[in-house]
C-alpha distance (Angstrom), angle and dihedral (degrees) to the residues before:
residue distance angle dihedral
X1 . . .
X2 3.82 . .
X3 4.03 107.5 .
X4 4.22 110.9 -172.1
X5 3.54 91.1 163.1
X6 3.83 148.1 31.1
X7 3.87 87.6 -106.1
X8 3.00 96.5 54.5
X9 4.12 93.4 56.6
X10 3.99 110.8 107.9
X11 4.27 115.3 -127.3
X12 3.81 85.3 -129.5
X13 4.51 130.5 20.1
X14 3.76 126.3 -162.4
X15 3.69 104.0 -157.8
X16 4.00 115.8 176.5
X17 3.76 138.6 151.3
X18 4.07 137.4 123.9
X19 3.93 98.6 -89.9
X20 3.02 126.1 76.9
X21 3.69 106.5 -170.8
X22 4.67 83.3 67.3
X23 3.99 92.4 45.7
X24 4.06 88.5 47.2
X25 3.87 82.5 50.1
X26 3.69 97.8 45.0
X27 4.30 86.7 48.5
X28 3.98 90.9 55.6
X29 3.75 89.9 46.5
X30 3.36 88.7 61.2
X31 3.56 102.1 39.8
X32 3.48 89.9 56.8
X33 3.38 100.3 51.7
X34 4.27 95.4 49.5
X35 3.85 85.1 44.0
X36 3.96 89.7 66.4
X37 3.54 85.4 64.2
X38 3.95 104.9 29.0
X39 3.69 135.6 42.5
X40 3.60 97.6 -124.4
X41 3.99 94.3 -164.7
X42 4.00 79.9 75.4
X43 3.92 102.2 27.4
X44 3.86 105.6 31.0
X45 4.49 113.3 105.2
X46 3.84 121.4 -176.4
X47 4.11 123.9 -163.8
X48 3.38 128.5 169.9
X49 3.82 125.4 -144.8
X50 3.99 95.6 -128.5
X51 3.62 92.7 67.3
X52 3.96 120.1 -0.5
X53 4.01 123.1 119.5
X54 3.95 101.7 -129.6
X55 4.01 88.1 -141.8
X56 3.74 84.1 61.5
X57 3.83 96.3 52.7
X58 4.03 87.9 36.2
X59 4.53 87.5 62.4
X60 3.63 84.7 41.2
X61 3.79 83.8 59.5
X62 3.73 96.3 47.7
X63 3.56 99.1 42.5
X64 4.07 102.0 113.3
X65 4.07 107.9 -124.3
X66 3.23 123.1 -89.6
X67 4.16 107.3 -110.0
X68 4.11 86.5 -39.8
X69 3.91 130.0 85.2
X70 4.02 99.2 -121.2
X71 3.75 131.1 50.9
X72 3.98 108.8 -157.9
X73 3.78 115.5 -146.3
X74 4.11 122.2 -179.1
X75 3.90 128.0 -167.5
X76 3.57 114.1 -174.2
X77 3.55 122.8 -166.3
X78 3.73 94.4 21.7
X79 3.69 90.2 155.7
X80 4.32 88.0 70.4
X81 3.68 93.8 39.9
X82 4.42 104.1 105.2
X83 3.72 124.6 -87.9
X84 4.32 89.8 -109.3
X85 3.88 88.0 54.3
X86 4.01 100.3 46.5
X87 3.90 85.1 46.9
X88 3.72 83.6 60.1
X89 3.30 93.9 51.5
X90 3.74 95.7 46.5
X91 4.44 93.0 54.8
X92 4.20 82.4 48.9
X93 3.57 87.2 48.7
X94 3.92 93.4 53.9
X95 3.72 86.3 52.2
X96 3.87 117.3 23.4
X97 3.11 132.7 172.2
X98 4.16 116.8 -103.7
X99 3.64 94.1 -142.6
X100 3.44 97.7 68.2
X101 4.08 139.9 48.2
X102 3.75 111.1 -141.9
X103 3.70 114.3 -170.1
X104 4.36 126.3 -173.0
X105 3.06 123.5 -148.0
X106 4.03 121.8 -149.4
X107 3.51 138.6 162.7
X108 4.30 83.7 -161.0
X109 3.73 133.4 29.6
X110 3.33 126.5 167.7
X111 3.34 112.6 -134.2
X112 3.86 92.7 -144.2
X113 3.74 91.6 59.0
X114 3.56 118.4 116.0
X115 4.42 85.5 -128.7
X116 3.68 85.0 55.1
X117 3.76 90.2 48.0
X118 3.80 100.3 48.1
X119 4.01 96.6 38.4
X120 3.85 77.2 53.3
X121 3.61 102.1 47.4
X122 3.95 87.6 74.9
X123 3.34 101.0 38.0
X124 3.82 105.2 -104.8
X125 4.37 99.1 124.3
X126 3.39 126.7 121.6
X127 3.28 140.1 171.9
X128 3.81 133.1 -158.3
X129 3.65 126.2 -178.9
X130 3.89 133.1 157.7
X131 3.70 116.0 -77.7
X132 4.00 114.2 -103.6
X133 4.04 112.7 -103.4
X134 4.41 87.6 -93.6
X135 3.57 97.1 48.9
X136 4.31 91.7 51.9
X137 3.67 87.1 89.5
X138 3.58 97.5 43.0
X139 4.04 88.8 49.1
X140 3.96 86.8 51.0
X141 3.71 90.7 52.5
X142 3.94 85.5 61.6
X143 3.41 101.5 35.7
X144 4.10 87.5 61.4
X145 4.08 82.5 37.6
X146 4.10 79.4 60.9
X147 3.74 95.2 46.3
X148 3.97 88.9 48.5
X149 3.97 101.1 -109.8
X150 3.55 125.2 111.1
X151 4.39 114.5 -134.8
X152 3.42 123.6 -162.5
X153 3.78 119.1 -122.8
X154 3.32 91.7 -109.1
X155 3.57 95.5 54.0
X156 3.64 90.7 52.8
X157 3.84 100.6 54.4
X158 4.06 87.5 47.2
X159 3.69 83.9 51.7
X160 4.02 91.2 50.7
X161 4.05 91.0 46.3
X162 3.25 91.2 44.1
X163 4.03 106.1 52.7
X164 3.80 101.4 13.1
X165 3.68 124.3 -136.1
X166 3.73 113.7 -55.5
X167 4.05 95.6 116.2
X168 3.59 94.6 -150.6
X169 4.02 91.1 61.9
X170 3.76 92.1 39.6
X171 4.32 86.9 52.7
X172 4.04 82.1 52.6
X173 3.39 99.2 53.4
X174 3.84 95.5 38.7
X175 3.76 82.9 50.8
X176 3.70 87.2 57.6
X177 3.69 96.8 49.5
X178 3.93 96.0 49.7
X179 3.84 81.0 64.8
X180 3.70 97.5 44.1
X181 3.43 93.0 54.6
X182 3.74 100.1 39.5
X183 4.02 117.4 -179.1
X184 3.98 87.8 2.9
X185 4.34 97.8 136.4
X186 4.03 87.0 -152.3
X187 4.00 127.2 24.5
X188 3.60 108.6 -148.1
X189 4.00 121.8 -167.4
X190 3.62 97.1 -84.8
X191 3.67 89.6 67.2
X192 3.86 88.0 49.1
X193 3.71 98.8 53.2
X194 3.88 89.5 40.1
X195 3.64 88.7 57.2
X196 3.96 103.0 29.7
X197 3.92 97.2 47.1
X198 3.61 103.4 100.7
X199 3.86 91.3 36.7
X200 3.83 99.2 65.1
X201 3.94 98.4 90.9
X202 4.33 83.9 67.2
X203 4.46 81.4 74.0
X204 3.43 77.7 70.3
X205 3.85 86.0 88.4
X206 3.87 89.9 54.1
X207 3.71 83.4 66.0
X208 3.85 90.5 44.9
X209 3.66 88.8 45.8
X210 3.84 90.7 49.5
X211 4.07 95.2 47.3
X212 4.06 86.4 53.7
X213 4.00 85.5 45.0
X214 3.48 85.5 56.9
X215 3.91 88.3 -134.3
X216 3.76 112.8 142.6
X217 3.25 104.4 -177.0
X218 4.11 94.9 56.3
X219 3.88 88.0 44.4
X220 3.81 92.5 55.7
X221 3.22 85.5 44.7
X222 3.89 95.9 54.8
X223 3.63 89.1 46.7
X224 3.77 91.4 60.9
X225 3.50 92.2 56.5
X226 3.61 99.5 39.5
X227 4.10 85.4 58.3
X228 3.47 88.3 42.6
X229 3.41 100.7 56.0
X230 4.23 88.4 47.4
X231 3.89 104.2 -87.4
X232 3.66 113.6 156.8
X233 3.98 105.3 -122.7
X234 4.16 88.3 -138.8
X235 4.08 89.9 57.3
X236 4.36 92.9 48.0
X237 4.13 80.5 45.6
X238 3.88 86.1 59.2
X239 3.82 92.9 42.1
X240 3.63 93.2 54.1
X241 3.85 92.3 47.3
X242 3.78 91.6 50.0
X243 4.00 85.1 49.7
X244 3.72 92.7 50.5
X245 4.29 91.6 46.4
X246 3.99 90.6 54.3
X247 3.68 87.6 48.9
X248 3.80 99.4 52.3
X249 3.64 92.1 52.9
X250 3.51 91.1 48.9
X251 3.80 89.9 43.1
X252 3.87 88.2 56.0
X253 4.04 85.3 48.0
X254 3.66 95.1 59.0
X255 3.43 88.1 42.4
X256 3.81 97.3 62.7
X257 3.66 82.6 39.1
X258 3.54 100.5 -104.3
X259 3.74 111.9 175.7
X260 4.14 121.4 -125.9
X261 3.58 98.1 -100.7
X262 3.91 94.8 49.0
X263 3.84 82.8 50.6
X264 3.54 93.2 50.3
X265 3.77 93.7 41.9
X266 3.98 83.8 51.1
X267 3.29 113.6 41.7
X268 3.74 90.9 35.2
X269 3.45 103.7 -119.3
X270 3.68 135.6 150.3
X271 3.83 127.7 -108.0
X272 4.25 96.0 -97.5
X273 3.43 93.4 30.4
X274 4.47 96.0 53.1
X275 4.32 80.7 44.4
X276 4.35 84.0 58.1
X277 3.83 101.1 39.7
X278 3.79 87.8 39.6
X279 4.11 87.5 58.7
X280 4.21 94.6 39.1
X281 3.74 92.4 44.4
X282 4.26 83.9 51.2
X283 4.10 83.9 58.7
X284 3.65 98.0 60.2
X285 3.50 135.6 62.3
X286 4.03 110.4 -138.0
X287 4.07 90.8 -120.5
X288 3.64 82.4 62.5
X289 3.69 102.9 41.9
X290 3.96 85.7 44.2
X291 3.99 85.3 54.2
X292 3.43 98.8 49.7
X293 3.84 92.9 55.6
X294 3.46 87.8 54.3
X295 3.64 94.7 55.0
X296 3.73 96.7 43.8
X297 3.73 82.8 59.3
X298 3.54 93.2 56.5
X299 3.51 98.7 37.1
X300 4.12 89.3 59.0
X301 3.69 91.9 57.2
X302 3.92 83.6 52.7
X303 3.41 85.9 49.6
X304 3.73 108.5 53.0
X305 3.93 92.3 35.0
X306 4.15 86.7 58.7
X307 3.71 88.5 -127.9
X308 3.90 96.1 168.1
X309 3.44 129.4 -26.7
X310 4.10 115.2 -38.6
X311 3.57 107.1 -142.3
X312 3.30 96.8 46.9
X313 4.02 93.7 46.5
X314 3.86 87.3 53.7
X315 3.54 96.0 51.3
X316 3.56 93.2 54.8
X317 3.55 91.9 55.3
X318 3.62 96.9 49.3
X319 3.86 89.4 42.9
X320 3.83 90.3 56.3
X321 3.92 86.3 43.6
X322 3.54 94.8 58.1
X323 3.88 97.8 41.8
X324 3.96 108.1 100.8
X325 3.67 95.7 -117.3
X326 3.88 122.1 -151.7
């Protein structure tokens, strides 16, 4: 979806994909590029999904520019806006205007949809989802590429170990290393782990990430380098428990068909993070969620009488919380 020049802008994007952090980059791409030929304080239109009338955003679309040659016009959260209002969307897509450049947001499209089909009939689709667990250090090696520094391979994967793979935290800490090293040309792994040391207990959200995921392997995984790396098995037991808390209330939410944004509002979450819980919560029934509490409770009693051996008790438990259960 490279755009170099104003031709080359599409009347109307589909932009979709699991992380955030590369559809918020994608969105400021574009906005950037119509803003060299619109002033967006007159010609700029934001909807959101949850609640906006797709007539509305369609007139948005057709209004002619104000003393500029593009209109830009954003929907998030397309994907949750009703079935009536994305069929809207999909006759204006057929036919947009050329004044303007309309872009959706979703987390989900189905690439059998007849939005997906039309956005895609002129080219405008993308998707973005979260690199796989090998490509991390690859994307790290371009994110620093992005920032102007050169990393070493090395330095990437200690970076990935280190932090885990929630992008936004691994931008943060690559932001912090750019400064620690300072007119360094290439920043090897001992600038990494120099930088990165105290940071590593924040992967402990991989493995809260994984335990919602319900993938047992990764989690296991997470736990060995979590112990590795120092973590007291007692304080990830707490983490997980805390995890498992904000996910019963927001399983009980959903349940009484709560919306995201009341669950956000409620449970106090940000924006990404009410857009995870929302999905993990969807995995587990509440008798299960319920049950695991009660287990963790048991299991730290087992824990801090040394009743058997402690890794292996916790990995049990987390095993039998990740198995889908019947």
């Amino acid at each position: 979806m490279a755009v170099t020049s104003i031709e080359d802008l599409k009347p109307v994007y589909l932009i979709f994909g699991d992380e955030e952090l590369l559809l918020e980059r994608a969105l400021h791409r574009l906005r950037q590029r119509v803003g060299e030929v619109a002033d967006l304080d007159f010609n700029f239109d934001m909807f959101d999904g949850d609640s906006a009338d797709a007539t509305a955003v369609v007139a948005a679309a057709n209004t002619l520019p104000f003393a500029s040659e593009r209109r830009l016009v954003v929907v998030r959260n397309v994907d949750r806006m009703r079935a009536a209002d994305q069929a809207i969307l999909t006759e204006y897509a057929t036919d947009p205007a050329p004044t303007a450049c309309v872009v959706l947001v979703a987390v989900k499209m189905p690439k059998n949809s007849r939005l997906y089909k039309a956005v895609d009939g002129s080219g405008g689709v993308a998707e973005y989802r979260s690199p796989r667990k090998h490509e991390l250090p690859g994307w790290v090696v371009e994110l620093f590429a992005s920032k102007g520094k050169r990393v070493s391979r090395d330095g990437a994967e200690a970076l990935v170990r280190a932090v885990g793979r929630d992008l936004r935290r691994l931008e943060t800490e690559a932001d912090k290393i750019i400064a620690y090293a300072g007119d360094a040309s290439v920043i090897e792994r001992a600038d990494v782990e120099a930088m990165v040391a105290e940071t590593a207990p924040v992967s402990v959200f991989d493995l809260l990430n994984a335990i919602g995921a319900r993938e047992c392997a990764t989690a296991l995984e997470r736990l060995d380098d979590l112990l590795g790396s120092g973590e007291q098995l007692l304080g990830i037991h707490a983490m997980a428990v805390r995890h498992l808390r904000m996910l019963v209330s927001v399983k009980a939410m959903l349940d009484r068909g709560a919306d995201r944004a009341t669950i956000q509002r409620e449970v106090g979450l940000q924006n990404w993070q009410a857009a995870a819980a929302v999905e993990q919560a969807g995995r587990f029934g509440a008798a299960e969620l319920s049950g695991a509490l009660r287990d963790a409770a048991e299991l730290e009693g087992r824990l801090k009488s040394g009743q058997g051996d402690s890794r292996v008790l916790w990995e049990v438990w987390l095993a039998g919380l990740c198995r889908a259960r019947v």
